[in-house]
PAMITOR-277558 format. One record per atom (N, C-alpha, C): residue in one letter; x, y, z. Coordinates in steps of 0.1 Angstrom, whole numbers, padded with zeros to 4 digits, always signed. Atoms other than C-alpha are relative to their C-alpha. Layout:
BEGIN
aXYZ...
end
This chain:
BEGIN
x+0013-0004-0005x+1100+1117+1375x-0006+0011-0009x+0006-0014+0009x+1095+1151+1351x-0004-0006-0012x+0008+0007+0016x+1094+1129+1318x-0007-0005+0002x+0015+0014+0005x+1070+1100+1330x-0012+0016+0006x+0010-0014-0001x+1051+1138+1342x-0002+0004-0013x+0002-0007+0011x+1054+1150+1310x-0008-0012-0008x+0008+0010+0013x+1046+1121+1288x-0020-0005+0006x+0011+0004-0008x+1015+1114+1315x-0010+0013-0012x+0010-0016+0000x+1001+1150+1309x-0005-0004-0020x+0001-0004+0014x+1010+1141+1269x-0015-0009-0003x+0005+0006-0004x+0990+1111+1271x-0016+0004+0004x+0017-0009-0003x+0958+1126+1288x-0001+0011-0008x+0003-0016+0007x+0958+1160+1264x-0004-0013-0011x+0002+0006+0016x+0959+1132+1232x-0017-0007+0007x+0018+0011-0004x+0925+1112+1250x-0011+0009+0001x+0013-0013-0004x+0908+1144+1260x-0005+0001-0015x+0001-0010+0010x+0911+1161+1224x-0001-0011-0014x+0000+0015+0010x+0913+1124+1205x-0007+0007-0017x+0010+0000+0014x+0890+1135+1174x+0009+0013-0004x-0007-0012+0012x+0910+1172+1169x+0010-0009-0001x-0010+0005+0001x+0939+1152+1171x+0002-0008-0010x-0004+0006+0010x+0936+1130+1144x-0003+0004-0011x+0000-0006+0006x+0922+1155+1128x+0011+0010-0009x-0017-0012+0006x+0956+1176+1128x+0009-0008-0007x-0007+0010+0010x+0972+1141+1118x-0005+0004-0017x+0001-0001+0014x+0950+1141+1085x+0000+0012-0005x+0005-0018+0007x+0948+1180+1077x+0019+0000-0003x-0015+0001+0003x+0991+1176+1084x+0003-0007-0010x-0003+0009+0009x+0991+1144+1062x-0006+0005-0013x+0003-0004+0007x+0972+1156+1036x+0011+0018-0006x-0011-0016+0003x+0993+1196+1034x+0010-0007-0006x-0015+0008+0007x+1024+1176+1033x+0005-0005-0011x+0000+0007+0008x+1018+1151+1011x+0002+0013-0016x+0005-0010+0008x+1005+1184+0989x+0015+0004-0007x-0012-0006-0001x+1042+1199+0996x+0008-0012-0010x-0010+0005+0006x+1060+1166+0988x+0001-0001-0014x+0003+0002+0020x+1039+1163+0953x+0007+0012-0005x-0006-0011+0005x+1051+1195+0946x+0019+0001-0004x-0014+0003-0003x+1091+1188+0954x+0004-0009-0010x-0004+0008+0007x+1090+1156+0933x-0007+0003-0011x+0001-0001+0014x+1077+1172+0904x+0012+0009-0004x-0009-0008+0001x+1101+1197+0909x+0017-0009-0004x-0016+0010+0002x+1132+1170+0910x-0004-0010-0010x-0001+0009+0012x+1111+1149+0880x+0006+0015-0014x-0002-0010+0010x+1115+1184+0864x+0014+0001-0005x-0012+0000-0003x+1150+1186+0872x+0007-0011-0013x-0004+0010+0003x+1157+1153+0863x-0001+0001-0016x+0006-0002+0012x+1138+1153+0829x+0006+0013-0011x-0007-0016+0005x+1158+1187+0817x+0013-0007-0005x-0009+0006+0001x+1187+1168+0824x+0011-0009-0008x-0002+0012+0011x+1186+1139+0805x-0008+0003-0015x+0002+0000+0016x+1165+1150+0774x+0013+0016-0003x-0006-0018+0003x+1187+1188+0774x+0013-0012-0009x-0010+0008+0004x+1216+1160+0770x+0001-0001-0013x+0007+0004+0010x+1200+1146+0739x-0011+0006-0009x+0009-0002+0015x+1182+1171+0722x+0010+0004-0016x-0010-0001+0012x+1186+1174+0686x-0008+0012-0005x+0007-0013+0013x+1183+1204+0660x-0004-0008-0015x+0002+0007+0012x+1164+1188+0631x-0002+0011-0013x-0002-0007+0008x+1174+1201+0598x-0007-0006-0013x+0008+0007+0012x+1144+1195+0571x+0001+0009-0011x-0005-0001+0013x+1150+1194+0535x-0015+0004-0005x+0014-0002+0012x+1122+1203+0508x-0004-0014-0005x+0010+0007+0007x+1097+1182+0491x-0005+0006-0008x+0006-0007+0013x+1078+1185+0460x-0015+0011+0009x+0013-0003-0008x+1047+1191+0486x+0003+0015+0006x+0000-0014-0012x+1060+1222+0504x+0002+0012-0007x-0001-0014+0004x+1054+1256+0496x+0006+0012+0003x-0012-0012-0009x+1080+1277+0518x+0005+0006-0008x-0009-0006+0011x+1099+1304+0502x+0013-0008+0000x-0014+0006+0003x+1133+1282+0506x-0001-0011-0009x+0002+0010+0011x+1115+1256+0486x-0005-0001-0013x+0010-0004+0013x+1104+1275+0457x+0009-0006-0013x-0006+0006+0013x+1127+1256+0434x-0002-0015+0002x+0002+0010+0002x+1111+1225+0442x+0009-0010+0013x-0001+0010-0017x+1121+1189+0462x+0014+0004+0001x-0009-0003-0001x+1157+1191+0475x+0014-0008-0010x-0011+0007+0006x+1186+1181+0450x+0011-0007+0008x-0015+0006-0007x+1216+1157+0456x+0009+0010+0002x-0012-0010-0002x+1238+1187+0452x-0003+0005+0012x+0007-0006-0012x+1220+1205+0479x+0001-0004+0010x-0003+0007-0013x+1220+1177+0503x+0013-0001+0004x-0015+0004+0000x+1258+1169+0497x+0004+0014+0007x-0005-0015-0006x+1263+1207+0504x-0003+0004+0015x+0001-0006-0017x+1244+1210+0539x+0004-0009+0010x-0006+0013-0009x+1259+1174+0550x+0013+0007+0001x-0018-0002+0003x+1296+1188+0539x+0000+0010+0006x-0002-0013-0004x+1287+1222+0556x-0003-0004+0017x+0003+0008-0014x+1271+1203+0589x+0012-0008+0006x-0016+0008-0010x+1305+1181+0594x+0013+0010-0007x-0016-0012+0000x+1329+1212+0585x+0006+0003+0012x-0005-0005-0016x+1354+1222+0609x-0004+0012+0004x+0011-0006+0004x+1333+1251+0608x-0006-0003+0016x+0006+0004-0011x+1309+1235+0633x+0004-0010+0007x-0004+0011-0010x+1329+1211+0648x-0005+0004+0013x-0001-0009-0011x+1331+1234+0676x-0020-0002+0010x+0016+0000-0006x+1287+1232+0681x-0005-0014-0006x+0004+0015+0001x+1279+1199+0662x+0010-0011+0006x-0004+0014-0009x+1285+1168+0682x-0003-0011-0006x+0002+0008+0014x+1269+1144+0656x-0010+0001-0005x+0010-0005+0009x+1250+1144+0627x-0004-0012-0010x+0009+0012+0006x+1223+1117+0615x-0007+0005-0011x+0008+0002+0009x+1206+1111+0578x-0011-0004+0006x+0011+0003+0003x+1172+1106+0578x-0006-0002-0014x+0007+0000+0011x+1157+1097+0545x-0014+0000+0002x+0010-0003+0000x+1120+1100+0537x-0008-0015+0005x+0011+0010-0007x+1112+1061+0545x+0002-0002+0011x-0008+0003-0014x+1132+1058+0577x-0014+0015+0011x+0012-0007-0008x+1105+1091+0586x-0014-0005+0001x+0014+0005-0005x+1078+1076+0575x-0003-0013+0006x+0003+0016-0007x+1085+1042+0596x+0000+0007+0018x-0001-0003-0014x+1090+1068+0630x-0015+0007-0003x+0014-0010-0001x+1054+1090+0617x-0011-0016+0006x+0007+0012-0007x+1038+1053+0618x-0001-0006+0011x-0002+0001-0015x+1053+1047+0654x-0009+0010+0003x+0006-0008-0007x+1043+1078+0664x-0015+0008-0003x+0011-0003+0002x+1008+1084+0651x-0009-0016-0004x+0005+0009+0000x+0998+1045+0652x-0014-0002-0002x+0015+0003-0003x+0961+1046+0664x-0007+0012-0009x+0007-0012+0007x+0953+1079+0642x-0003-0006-0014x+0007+0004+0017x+0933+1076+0608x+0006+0005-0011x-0011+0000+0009x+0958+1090+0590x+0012+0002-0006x-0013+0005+0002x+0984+1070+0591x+0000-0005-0012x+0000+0002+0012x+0972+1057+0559x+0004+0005-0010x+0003-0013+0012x+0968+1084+0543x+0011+0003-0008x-0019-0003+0001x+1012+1095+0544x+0003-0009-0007x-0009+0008+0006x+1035+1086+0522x+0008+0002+0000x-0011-0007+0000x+1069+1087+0522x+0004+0011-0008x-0004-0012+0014x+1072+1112+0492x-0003+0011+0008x+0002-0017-0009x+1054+1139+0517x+0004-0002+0013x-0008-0001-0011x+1073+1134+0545x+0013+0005-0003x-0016-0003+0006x+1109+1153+0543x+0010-0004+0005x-0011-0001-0005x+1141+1143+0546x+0006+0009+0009x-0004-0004-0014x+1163+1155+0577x+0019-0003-0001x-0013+0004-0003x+1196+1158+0592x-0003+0001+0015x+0004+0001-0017x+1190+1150+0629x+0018+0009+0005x-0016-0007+0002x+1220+1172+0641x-0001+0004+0021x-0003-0005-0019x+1231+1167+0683x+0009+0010+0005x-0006-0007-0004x+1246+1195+0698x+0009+0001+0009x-0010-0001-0012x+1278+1202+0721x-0005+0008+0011x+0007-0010-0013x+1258+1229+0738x-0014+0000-0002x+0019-0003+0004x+1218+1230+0733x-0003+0015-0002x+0005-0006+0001x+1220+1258+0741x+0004+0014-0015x-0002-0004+0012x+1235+1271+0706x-0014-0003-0013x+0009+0001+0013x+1209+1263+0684x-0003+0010-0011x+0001-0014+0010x+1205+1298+0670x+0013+0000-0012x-0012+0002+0009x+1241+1291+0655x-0001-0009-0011x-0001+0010+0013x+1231+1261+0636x-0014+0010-0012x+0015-0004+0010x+1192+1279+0628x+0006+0013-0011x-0002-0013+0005x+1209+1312+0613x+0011-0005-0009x-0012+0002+0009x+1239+1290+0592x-0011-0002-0011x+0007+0009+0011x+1215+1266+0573x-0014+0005-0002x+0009-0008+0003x+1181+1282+0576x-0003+0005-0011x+0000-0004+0016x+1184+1297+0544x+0008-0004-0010x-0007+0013+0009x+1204+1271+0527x-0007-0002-0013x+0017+0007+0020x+1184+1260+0488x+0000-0015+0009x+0007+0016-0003x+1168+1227+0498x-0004+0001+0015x+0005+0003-0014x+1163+1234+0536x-0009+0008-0003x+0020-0008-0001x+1124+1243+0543x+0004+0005+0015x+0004-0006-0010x+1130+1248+0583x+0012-0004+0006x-0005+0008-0014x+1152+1242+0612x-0005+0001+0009x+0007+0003-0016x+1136+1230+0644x+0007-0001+0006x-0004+0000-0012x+1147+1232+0677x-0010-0010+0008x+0010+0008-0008x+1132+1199+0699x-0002+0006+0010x+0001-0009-0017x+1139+1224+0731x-0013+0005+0001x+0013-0008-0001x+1108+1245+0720x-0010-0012+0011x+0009+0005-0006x+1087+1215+0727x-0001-0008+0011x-0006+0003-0009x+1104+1204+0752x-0009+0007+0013x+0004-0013-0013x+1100+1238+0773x-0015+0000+0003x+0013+0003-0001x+1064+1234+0767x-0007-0013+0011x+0003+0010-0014x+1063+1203+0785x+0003+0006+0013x-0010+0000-0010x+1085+1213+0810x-0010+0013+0007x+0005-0011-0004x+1062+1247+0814x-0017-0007+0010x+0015+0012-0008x+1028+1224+0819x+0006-0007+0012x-0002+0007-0012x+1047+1204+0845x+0004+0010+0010x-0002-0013-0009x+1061+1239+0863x-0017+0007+0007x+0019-0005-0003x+1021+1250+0862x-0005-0015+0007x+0000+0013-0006x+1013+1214+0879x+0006+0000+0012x-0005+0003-0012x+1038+1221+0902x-0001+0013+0010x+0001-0011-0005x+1029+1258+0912x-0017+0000+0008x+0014+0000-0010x+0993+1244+0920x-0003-0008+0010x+0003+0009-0015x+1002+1218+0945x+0006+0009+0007x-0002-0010-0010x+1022+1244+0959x-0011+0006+0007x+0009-0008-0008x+0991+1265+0967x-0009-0006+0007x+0006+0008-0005x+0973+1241+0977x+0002-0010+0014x-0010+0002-0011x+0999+1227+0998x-0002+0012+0012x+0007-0010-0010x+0993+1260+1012x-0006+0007+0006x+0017-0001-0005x+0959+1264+1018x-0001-0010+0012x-0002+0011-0008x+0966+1231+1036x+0007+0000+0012x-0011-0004-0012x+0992+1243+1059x-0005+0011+0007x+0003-0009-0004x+0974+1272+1070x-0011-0012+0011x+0009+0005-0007x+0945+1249+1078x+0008-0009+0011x-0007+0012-0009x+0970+1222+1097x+0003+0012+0013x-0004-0011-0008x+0982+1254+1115x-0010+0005+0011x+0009-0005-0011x+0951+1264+1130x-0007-0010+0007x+0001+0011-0008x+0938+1231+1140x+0008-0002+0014x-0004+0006-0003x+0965+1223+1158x+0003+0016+0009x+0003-0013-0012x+0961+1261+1177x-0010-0004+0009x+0012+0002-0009x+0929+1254+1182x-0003-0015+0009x+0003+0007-0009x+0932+1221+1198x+0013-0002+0008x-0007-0011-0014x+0960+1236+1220x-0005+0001+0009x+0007-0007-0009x+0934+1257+1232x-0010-0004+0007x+0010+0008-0009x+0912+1235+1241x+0004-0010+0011x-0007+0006-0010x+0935+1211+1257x+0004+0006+0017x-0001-0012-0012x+0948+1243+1277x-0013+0004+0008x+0015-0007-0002x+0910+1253+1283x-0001-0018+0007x+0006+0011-0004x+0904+1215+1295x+0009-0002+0012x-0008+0004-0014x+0934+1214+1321x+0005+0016+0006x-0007-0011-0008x+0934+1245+1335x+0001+0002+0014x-0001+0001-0010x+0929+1234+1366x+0012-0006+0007x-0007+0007-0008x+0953+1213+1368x+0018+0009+0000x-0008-0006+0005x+0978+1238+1352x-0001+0017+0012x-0004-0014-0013x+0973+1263+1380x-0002-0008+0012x+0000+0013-0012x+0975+1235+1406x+0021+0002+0001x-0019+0000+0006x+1016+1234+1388x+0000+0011+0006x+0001-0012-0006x+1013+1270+1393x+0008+0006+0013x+0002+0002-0013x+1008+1271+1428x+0014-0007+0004x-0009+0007-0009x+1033+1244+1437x+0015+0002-0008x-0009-0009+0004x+1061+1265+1418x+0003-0010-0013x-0004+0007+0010x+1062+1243+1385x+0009+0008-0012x-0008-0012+0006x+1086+1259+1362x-0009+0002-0015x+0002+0000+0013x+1072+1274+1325x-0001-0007-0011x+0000+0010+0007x+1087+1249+1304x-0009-0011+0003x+0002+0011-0003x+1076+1217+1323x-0017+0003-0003x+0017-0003+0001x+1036+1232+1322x-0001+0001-0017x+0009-0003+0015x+1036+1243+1284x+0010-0016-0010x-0006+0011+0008x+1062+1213+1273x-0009-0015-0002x+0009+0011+0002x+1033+1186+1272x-0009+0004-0012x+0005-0013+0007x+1013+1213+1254x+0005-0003-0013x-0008+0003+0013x+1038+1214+1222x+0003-0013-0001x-0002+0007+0004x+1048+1184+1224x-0012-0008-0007x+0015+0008+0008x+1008+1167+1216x+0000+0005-0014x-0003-0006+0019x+1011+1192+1183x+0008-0002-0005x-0015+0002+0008x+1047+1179+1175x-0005-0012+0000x-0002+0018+0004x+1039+1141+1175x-0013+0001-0012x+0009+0004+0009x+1005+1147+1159x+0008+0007-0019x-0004-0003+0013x+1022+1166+1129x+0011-0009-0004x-0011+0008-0001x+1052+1141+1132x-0008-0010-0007x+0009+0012+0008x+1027+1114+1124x-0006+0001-0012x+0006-0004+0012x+1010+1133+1098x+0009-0003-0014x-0011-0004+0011x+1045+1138+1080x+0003-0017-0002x-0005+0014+0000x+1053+1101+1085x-0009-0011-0010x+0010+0005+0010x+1021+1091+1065x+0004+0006-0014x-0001-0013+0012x+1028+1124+1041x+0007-0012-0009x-0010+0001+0003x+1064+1107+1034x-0001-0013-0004x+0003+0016+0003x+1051+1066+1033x-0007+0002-0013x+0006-0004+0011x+1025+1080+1005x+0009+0003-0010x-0007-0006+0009x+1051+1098+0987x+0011-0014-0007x-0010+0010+0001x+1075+1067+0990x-0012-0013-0011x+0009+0012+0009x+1047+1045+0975x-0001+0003-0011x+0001-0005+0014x+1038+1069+0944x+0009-0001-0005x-0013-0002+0006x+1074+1065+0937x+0001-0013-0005x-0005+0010+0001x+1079+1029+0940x-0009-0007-0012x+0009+0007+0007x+1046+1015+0926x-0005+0010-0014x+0006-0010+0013x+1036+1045+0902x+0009+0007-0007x-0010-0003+0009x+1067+1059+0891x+0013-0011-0005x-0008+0011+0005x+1084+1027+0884x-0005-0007-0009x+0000+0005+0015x+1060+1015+0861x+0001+0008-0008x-0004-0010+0008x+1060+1046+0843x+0014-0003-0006x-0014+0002+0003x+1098+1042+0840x+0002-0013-0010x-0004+0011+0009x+1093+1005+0828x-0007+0003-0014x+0006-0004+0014x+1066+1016+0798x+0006+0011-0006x-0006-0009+0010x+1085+1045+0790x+0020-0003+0000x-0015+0009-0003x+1124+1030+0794x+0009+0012-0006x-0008-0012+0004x+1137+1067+0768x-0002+0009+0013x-0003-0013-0008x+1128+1089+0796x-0002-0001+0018x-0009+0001-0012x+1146+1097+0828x-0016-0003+0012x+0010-0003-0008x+1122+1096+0861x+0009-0005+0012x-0007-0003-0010x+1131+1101+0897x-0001-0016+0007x-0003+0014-0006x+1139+1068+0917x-0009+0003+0018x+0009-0002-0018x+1117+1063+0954x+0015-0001+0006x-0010-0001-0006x+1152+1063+0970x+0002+0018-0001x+0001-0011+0000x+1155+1096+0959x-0012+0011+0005x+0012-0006-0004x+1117+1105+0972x+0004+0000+0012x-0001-0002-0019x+1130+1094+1007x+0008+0013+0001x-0008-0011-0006x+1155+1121+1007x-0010+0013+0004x+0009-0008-0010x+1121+1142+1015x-0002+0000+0011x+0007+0005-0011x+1111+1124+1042x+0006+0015+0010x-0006-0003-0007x+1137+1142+1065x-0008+0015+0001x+0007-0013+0002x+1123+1180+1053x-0014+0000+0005x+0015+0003-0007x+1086+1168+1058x-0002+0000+0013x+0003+0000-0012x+1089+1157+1091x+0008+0009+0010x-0004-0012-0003x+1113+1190+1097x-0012+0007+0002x+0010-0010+0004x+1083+1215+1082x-0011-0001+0010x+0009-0001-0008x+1058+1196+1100x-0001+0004+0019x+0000-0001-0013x+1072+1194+1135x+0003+0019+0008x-0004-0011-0005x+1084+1231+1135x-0013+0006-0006x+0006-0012-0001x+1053+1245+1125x-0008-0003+0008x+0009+0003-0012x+1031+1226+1150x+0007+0004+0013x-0005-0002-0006x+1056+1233+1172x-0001+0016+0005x+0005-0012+0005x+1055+1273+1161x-0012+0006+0009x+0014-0001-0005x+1017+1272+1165x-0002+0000+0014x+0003+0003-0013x+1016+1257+1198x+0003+0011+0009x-0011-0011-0010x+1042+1281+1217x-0010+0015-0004x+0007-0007+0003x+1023+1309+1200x-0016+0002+0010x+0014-0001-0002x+0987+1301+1208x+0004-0004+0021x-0001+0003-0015x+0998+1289+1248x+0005+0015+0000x-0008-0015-0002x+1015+1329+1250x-0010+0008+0003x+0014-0007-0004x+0979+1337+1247x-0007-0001+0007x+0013+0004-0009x+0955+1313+1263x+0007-0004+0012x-0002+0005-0012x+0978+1297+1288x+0012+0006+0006x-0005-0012-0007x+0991+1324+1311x+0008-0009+0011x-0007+0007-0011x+1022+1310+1331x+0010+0009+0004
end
């Protein structure tokens, strides 16, 4: 008899208030959604660390006639020179920090500059003679690199050592800034879902207050009068988060899977792994509508 009471009362508060109410759905659905984008950039971040940290390399470029660096002021790099930073690169020496170590010659660069500068005007232009030889050189730790940059660095024939991490981190900083503005936005969002869903509380309470001092009167207990109350703000944010969470599940399936198929070198998060939101979403949502509600009845609806 108390639950088909309760669900009754729930029932009549959602018909009264119908328009805030699906209002608190999309203001919830929308916050959330805000949150989850934020989460799965956070675990593509993750992910993407992961798998290129794995695989970066330290590239160790040689001189050319073209380059003017002080390590290349005697001109392009000699065989002796090369033979010396290959034989110094697989010393036991750095066994310990190199993990392996790839040739590059000058046509093999300029058949990856043509990949990777395709549609640009001057792909023409390059020739292999100004492009430099390399030693692509993978690491046991990444995070050593300073060990390889400070051996060979000033080697005769090497112009630079690069570190791929730099530009790496760069990415990885743009997607952190990406993911620090859905946050706040997320949060701008949750503030607003929060007060909605006070305010049509209070109006609900302000629309049955007669019948809510009728309870009163006939000794109804605290819980049973404000538990219909919370609960209208727990399903409508429940629903919101349930939308949030089907959105999020879709950008995964349909938008990060083709991604994954055009790009097939780099890692990206699986929609199986999006659902493991779901659960948190419709946590966050229920306990702050929930929150709100108990709050805002403490004030307007006196029992």
């Amino acid at each position: 008899m108390r639950l088909a009471f309760v669900l009754g009362e729930i029932g009549s508060g959602i018909r009264r208030n119908l328009s805030m109410v699906v209002s608190v759905v999309l203001v919830t659905f929308v916050s959330l959604t805000f949150v989850g984008a934020a989460a799965m950039l956070q675990m593509q971040i993750g992910q993407m660390k992961g798998y290129w940290y794995d695989r970066v390399q330290v590239a160790v470029f040689l001189c050319v006639d073209e380059y003017s660096s002080p390590n290349c002021s005697g001109g392009a790099v000699t065989d002796e020179q090369r033979e010396a930073i290959e034989e110094r690169l697989r010393s036991p020496a750095f066994a310990q920090y190199v993990d392996t170590v790839e040739y590059e010659d000058q046509q093999t660069a300029l058949g990856h500059f043509q990949d990777q500068f395709a549609n640009s005007p001057i792909v023409d232009q390059v020739t292999a003679e100004q492009l430099p030889e390399s030693f692509r050189v993978g690491l046991v730790d990444p995070e050593k690199y300073e060990v390889i940059n400070e051996a060979f660095s000033s080697m005769p024939g090497v112009d630079e050592v690069s570190d791929q991490r730099e530009l790496l981190e760069k990415v990885f900083s743009v997607m952190n800034g990406a993911s620090v503005v859905a946050v706040l936005l997320a949060a701008v969002m949750l503030v607003c879902a929060i007060l909605l869903v006070a305010t049509t509380i209070r109006l609900s309470a302000f629309s049955r207050r007669r019948e809510t001092g009728i309870m009163r009167l006939v000794g109804a207990s605290k819980a049973v009068i404000q538990l219909p109350f919370v609960l209208e703000g727990v399903i409508a944010a429940v629903i919101g988060a349930l939308l949030a969470s089907a959105t999020l599940w879709g950008l995964a399936r349909f938008g990060i899977t083709r991604l994954a198929e055009m790009y097939p070198d780099t890692a990206f998060i699986s929609a199986q792994q999006v659902l493991l939101l779901s659960p948190a979403l419709l946590l966050l949502g229920a306990l702050l509508a929930g929150v709100s509600s108990l709050l805002t009845l403490r004030r307007y609806l006196k029992v």
